[in-house]
ChimeraX commands (.cxc) that place a marker at each C-alpha (Angstrom):
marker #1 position -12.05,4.40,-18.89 radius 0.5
marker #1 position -11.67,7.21,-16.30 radius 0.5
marker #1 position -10.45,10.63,-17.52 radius 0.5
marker #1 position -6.65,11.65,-16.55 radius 0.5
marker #1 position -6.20,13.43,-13.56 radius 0.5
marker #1 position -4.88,17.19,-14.34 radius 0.5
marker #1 position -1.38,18.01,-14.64 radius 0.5
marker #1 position 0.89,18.78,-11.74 radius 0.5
marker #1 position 4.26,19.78,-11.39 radius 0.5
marker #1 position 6.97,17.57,-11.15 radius 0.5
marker #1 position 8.07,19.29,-7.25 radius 0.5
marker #1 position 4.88,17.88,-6.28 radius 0.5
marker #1 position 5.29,14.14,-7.62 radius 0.5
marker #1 position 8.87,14.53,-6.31 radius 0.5
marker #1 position 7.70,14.98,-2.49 radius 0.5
marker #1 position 5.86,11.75,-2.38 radius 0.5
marker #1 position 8.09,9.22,-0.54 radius 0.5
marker #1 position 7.95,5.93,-2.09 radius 0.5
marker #1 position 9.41,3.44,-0.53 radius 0.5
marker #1 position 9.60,-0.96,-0.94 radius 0.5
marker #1 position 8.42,-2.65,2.11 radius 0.5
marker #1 position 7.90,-6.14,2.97 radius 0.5
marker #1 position 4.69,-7.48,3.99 radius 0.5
marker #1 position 5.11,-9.68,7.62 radius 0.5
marker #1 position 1.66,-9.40,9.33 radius 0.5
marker #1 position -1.66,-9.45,7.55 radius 0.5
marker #1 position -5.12,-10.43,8.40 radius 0.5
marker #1 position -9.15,-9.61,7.99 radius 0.5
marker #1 position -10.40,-6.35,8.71 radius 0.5
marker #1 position -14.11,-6.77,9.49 radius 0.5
marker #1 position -14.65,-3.31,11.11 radius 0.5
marker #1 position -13.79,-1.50,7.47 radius 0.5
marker #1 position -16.61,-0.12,5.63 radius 0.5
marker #1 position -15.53,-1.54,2.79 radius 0.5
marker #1 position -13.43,-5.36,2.58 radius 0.5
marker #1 position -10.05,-4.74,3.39 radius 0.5
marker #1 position -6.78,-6.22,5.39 radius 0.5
marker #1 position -4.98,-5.19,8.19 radius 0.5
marker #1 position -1.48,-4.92,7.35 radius 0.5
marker #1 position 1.61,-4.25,9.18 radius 0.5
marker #1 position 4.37,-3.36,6.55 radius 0.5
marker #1 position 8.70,-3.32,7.28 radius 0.5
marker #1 position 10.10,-0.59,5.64 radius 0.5
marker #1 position 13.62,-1.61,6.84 radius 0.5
marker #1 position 15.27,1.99,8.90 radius 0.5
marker #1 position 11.71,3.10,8.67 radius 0.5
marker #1 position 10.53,0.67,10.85 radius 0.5
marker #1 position 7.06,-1.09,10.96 radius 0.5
marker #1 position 4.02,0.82,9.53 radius 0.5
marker #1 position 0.71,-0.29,9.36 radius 0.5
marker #1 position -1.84,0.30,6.79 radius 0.5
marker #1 position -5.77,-0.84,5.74 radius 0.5
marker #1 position -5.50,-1.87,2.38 radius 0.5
marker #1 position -8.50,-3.29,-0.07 radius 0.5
marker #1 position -6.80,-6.16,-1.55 radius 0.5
marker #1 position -9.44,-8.65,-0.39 radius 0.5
marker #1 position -11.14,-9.57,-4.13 radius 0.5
marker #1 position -7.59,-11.22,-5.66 radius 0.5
marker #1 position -5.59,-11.95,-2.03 radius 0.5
marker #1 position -5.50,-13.95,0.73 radius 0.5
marker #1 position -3.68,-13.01,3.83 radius 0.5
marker #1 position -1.69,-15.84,3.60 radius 0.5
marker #1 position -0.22,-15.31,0.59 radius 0.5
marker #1 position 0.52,-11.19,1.44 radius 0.5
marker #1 position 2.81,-12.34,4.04 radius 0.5
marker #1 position 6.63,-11.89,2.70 radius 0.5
marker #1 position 5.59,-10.00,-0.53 radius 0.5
marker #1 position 7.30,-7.20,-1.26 radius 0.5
marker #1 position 4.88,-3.95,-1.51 radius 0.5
marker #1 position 5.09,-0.48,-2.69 radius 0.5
marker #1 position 3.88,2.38,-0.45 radius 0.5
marker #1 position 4.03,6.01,0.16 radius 0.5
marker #1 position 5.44,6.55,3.63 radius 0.5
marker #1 position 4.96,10.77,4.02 radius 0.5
marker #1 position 1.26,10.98,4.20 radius 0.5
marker #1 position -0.44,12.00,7.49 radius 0.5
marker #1 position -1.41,9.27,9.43 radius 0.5
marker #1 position -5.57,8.46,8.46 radius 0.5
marker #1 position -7.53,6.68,11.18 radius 0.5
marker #1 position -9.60,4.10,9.13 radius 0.5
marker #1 position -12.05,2.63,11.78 radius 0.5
marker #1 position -10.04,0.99,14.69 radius 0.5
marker #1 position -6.98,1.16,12.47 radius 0.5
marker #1 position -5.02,4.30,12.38 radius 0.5
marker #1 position -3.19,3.71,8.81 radius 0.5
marker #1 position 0.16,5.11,8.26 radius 0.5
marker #1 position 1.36,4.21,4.87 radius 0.5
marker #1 position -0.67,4.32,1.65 radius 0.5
marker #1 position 0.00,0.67,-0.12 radius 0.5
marker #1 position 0.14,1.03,-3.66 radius 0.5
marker #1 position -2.48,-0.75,-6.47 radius 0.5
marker #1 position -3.83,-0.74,-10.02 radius 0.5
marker #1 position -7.26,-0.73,-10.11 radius 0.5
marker #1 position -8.17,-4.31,-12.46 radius 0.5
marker #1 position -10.19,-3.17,-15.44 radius 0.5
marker #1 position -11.76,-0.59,-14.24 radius 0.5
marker #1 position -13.45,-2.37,-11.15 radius 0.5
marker #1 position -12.96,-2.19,-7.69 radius 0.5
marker #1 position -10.24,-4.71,-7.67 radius 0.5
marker #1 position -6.99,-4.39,-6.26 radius 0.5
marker #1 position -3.85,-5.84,-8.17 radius 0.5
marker #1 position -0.44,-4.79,-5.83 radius 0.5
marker #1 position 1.95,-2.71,-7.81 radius 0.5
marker #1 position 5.14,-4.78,-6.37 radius 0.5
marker #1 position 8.90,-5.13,-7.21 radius 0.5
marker #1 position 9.75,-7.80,-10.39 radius 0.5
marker #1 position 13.30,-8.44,-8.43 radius 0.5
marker #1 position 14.04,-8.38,-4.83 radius 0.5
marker #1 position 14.75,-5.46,-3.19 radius 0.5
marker #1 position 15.56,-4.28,0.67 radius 0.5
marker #1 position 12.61,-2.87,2.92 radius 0.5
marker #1 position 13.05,0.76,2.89 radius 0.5
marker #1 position 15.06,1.01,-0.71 radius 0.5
marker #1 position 13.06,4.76,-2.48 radius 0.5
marker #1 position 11.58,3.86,-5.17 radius 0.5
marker #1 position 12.27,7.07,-8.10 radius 0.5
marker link #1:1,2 radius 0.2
marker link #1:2,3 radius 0.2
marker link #1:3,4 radius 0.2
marker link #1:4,5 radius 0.2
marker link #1:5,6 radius 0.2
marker link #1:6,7 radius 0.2
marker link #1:7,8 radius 0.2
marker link #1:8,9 radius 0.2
marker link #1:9,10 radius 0.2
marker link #1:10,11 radius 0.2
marker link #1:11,12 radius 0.2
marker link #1:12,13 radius 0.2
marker link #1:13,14 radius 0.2
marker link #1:14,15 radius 0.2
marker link #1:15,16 radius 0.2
marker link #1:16,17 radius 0.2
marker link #1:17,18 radius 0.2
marker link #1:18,19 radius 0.2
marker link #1:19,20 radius 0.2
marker link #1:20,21 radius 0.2
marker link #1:21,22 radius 0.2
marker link #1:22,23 radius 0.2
marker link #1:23,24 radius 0.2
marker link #1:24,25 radius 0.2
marker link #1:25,26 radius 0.2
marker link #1:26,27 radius 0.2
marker link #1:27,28 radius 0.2
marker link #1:28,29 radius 0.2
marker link #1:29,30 radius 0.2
marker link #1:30,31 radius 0.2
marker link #1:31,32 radius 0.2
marker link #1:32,33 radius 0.2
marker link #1:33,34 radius 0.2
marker link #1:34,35 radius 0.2
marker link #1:35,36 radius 0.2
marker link #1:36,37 radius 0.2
marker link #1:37,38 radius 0.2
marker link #1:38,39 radius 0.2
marker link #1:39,40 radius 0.2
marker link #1:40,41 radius 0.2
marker link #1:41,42 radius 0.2
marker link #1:42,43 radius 0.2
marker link #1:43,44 radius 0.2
marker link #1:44,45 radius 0.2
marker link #1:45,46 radius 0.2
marker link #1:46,47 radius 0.2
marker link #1:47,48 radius 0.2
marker link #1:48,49 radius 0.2
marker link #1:49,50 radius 0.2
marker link #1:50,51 radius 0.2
marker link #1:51,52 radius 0.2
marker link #1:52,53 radius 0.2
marker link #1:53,54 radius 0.2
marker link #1:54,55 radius 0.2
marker link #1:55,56 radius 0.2
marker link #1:56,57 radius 0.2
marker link #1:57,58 radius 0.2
marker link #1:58,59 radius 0.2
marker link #1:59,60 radius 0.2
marker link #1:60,61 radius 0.2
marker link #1:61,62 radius 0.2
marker link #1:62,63 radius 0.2
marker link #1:63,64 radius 0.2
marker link #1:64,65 radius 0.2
marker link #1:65,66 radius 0.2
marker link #1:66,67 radius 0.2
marker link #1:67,68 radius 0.2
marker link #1:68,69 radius 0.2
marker link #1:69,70 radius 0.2
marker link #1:70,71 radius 0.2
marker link #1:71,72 radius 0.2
marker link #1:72,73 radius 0.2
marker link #1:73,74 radius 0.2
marker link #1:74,75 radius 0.2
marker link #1:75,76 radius 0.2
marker link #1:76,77 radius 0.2
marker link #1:77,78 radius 0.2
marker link #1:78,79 radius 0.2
marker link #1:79,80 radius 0.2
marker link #1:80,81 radius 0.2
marker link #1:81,82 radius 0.2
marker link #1:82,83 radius 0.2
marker link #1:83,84 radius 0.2
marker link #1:84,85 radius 0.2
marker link #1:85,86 radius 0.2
marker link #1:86,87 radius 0.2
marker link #1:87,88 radius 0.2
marker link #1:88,89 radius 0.2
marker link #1:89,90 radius 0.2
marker link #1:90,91 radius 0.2
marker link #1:91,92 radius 0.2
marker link #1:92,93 radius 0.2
marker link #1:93,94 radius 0.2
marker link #1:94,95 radius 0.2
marker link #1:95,96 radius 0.2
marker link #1:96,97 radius 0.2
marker link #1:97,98 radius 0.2
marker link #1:98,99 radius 0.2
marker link #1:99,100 radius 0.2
marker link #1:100,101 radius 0.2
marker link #1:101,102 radius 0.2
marker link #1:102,103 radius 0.2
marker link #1:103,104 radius 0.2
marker link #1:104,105 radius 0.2
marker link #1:105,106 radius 0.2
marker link #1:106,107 radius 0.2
marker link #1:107,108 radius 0.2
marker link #1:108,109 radius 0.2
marker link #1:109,110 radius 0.2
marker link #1:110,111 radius 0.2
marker link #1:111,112 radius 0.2
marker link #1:112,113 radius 0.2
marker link #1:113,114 radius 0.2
marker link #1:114,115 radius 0.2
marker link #1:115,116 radius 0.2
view
């Protein structure tokens, strides 16, 4: 079990911008150092973002495509490899591992509805 991170203000949690999207293009990412998809993400009057994302251990592409996602849309862009990334997709590492489980919506919700 990994130790809690230390505590921060609330003003800082506050700033993140986190935001439901909806998933409509995913596919291999062979270029990333580590296994990952290539995602492109609507966040409804956000527009499109894309994003690298390790989700390859418990997802197919396939099955990404219309799933609703939550990500943090007010980080600096981050050029992973060929793929400049410009929203942080949100998981729950499984058991401790290296695993990726989505942290996702249990009812539907619009692309682009904050998430507080």
């Amino acid at each position: 079990m990994t130790q809690p991170k230390p505590q921060i203000d609330a003003d800082r949690f506050f700033a993140a911008d986190l935001r439901v999207g909806r998933v409509v293009r995913c596919e291999p990412f062979p270029e990333a150092r580590k296994p990952a998809y290539r995602m492109v993400v609507d966040f409804g009057p956000l527009g499109e973002l894309r994003s690298s994302a390790r989700l390859t251990d418990l997802y197919q592409p396939e099955e990404l495509v219309g799933q609703l996602v939550v990500g943090v849309v007010n980080l600096p862009p981050r050029q992973v490899g060929p793929v400049r990334s410009e929203v942080l997709i949100l998981g729950a590492y499984q058991d401790g591992s290296e695993r990726v489980v989505l942290l996702q919506p249990d009812r539907e919700c619009a692309p682009g509805d904050p998430v507080g």
